[in-house]
C-alpha positions in Angstrom: 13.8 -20.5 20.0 14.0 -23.4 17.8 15.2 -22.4 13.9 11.8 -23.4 12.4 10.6 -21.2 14.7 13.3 -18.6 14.1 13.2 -18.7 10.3 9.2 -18.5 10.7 9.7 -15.2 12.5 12.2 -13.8 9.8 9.6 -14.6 7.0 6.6 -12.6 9.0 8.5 -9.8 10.0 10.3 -9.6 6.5 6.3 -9.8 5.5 5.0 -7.3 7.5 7.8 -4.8 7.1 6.9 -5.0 3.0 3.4 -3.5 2.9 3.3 -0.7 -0.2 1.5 2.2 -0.1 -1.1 1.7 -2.9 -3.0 4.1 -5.2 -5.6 6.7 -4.4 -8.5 7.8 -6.8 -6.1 11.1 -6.6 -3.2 10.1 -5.4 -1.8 7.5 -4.4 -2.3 5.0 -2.5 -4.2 -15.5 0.5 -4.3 -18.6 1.9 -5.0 -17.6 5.3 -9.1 -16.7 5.5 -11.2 -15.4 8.5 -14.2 -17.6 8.2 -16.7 -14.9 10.1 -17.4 -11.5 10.8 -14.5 -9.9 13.4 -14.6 -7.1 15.3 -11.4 -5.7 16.4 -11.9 -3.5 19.5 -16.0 -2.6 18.9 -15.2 -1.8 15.0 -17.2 -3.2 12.6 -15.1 -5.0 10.6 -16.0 -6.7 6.6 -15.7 -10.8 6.9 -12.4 -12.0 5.5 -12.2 -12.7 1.8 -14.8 -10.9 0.9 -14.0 -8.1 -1.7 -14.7 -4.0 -1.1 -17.6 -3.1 -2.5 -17.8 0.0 -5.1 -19.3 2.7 -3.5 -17.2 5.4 -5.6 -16.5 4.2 -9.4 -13.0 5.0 -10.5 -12.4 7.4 -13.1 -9.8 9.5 -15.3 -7.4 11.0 -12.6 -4.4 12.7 -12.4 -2.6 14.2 -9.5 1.0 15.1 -7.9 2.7 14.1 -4.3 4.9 14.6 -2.5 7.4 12.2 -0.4 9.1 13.5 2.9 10.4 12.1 5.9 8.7 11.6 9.0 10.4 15.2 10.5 9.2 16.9 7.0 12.5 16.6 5.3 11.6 16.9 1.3 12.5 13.6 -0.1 11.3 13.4 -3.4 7.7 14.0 -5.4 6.0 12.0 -8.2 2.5 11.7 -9.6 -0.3 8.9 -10.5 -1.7 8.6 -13.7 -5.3 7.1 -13.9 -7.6 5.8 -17.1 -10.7 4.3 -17.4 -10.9 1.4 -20.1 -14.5 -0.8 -20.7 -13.9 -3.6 -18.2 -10.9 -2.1 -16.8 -9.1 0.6 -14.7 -5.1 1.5 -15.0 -3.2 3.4 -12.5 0.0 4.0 -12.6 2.1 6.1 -9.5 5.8 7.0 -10.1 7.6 8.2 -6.9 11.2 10.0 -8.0 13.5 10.8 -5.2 16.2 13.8 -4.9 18.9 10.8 -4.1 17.7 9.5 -7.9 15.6 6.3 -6.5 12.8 5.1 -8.2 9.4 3.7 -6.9 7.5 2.7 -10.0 4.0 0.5 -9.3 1.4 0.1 -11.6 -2.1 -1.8 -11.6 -5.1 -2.5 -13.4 -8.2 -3.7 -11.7 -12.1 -4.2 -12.2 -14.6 -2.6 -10.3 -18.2 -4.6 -11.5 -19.7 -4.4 -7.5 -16.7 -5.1 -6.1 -12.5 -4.3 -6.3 -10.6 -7.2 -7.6 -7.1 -6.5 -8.5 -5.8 -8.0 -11.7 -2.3 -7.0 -12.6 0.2 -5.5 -10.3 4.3 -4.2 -11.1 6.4 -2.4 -9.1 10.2 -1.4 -9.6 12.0 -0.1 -7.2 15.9 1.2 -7.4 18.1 3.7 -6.3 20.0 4.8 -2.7 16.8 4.9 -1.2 16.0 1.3 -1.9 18.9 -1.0 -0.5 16.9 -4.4 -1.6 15.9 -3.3 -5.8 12.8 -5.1 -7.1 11.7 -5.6 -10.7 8.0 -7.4 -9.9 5.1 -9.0 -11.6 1.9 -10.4 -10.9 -1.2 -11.6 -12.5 -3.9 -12.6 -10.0 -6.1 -14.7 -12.6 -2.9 -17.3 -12.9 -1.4 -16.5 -9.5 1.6 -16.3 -11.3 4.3 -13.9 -10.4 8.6 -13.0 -11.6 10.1 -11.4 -8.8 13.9 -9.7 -9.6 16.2 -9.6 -6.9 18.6 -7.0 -7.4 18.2 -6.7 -11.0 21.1 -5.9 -13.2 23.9 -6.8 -10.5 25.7 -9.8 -12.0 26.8 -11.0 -8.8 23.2 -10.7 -6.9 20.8 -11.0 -9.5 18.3 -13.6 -8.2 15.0 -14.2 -10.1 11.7 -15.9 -8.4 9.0 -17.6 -10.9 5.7 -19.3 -9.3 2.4 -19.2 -8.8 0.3 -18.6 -5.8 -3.8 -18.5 -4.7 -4.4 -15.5 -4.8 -7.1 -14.1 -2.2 -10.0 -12.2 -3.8 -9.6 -9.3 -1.5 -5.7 -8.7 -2.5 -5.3 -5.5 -2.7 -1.6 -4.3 -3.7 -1.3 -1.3 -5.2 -5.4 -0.5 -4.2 -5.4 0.1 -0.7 -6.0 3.8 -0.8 -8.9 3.0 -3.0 -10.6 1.1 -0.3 -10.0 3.0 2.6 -12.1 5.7 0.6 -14.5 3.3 0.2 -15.3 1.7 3.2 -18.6 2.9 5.1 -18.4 5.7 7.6 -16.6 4.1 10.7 -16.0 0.7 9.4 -12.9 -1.4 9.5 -11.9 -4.4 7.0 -10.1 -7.4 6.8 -8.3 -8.0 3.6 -5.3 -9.7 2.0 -1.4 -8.4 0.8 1.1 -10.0 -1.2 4.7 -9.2 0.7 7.6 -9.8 -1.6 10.5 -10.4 0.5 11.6 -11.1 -1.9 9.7 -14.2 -2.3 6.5 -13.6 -2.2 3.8 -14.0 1.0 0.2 -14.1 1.4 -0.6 -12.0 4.5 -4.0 -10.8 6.3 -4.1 -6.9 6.9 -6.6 -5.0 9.1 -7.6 -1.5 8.0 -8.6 -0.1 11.4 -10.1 3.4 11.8 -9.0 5.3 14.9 -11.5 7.9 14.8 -11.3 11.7 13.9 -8.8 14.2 13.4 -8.9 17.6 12.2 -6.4 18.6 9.0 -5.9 22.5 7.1 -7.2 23.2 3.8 -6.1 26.9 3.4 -8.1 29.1 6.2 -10.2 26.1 6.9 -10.6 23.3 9.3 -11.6 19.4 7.7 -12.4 15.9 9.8 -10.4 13.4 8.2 -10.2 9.9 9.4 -7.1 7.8 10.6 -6.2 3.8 9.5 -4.2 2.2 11.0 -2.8 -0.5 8.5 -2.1 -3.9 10.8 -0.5 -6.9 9.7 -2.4 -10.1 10.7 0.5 -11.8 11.9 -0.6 -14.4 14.6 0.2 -14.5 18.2 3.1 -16.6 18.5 4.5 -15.1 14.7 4.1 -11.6 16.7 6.0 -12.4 19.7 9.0 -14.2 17.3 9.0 -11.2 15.2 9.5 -8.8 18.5 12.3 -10.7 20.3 14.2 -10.9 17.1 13.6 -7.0 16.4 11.2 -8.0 13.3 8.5 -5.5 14.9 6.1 -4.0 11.7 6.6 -0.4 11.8 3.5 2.0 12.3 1.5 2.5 9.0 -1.0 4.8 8.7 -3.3 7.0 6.2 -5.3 9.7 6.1 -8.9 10.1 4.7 -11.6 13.2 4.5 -14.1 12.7 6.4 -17.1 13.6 4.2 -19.6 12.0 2.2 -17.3 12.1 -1.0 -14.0 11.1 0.8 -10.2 11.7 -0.6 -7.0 10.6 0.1 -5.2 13.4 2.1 -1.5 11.7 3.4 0.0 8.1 4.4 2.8 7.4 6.5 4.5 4.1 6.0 7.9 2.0 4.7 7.8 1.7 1.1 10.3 -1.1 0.7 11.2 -4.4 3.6 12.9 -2.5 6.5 12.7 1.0 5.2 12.1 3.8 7.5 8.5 5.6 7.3 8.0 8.3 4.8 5.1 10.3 4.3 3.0 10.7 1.2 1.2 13.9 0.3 -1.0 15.8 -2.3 0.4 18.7 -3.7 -0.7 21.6 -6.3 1.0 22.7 -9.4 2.5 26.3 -9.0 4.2 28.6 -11.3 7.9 28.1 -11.8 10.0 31.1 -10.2 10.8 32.8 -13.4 6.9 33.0 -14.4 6.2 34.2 -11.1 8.3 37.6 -11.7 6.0 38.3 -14.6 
């Protein structure tokens, strides 16, 4: 493989491997356009570009999760913090780990008809974060700071630019729009990978049908996305022979005519292992529960 090739390959893969989970309404959650309306194995799929409609209005939220690993070894927990401003909605989701790593992302976003994204941060630091972040963005300017190892003298690399930003970027927000997409439908939107540098990338939110979950002593449809990178053919076949291959993403939504987030499964971080992401309930502290 030639190096342009080669280094092509790294970028992609470093890309794909970046994708964040987002927010949820209770829990959390670019350059290259499609030009028509795809459809990705018989799924209807939203053209390319095209911003999520509103179907559920955003509101005053808050909630708790919980982080584990894929074989439900307790990692961590955290919680999202949601309000409603005129013109404007802030979420904030803090992830804390038993190890002491931090996943901080907060956004702010509009929803007049459609989701557009308008600020975006996320910090990221600890064991359980090899590559620290400190990042910004502000999709009216495209501009962004990206912090490389922030606070390591010797490491320490900051990123300034601007980029054209996609209208359907949704970082921090993709939680929001698997909720609302219509029943059965698929979409094609946009990511900003920071690897650290920062990539424009086409994602597919791909619905792979019904599964059945527990709520207490009953039985719920929820549906499954699968989260795919749009990387290309020959950007796809680099990325496997060099061991660049995306790992799985997927998420979890209730199947019902007011849908909720229930639990995601992806990397956090560029080359991170899969976690899960859950909802969990407040309960009384040991001591209170003896009274």
């Amino acid at each position: 493989m030639d190096p342009h090739g080669r280094h092509a390959a790294r970028s992609a893969g470093a890309a794909a491997g970046s994708l964040i989970i987002g927010r949820a309404s209770f829990a959390r959650a670019g350059i290259l356009l499609i030009a028509a309306l795809v459809l990705v194995g018989g799924t209807p799929m939203r053209a390319a570009a095209d911003p999520v409609a509103v179907r559920f209005t955003e509101g005053v939220t808050r909630g708790f999760l919980v982080v584990s690993a894929v074989d439900g070894k307790p990692l961590g927990q955290g919680d999202i913090r949601q309000t409603a401003h005129p013109g404007r909605v802030a979420s904030r989701m803090i992830l804390r780990f038993r190890d002491g790593s931090l996943h901080d992302e907060s956004v702010t976003f509009t929803q007049d008809k459609v989701f557009k994204l308008g600020q975006y941060q996320l910090v990221q630091k600890g064991p359980s974060f090899p590559e620290p972040v400190e990042i910004s963005l502000e999709t009216a300017s495209g501009e962004y700071v990206v912090k490389a190892y922030p606070g390591d003298a010797k490491r320490e690399k900051t990123y300034r630019g601007t980029l054209e930003v996609p209208a359907d970027t949704y970082n921090g927000l993709l939680l929001t729009v698997l909720k609302n997409l219509p029943a059965g439908a698929g979409a094609s939107v946009h990511y900003i990978a920071f690897t650290p540098k920062p990539y424009v990338i086409g994602l597919d939110l791909l619905p792979q049908g019904e599964e059945k979950v527990r709520v207490g002593v009953e039985s719920r449809s929820v549906i499954r996305y699968e989260l795919t990178p749009r990387l290309g053919v020959v950007l796809r076949v680099a990325a496997t022979i060099l061991g660049k291959t995306p790992a799985r993403r997927q998420c979890w939504i209730l199947s019902d005519p007011v849908p909720a987030f229930v639990g995601c499964e992806a990397p956090l971080a560029n080359a991170g292992p899969p976690w899960r992401i859950g909802l969990t309930s407040p309960a009384p502290a040991p001591d209170e529960a003896k009274r």
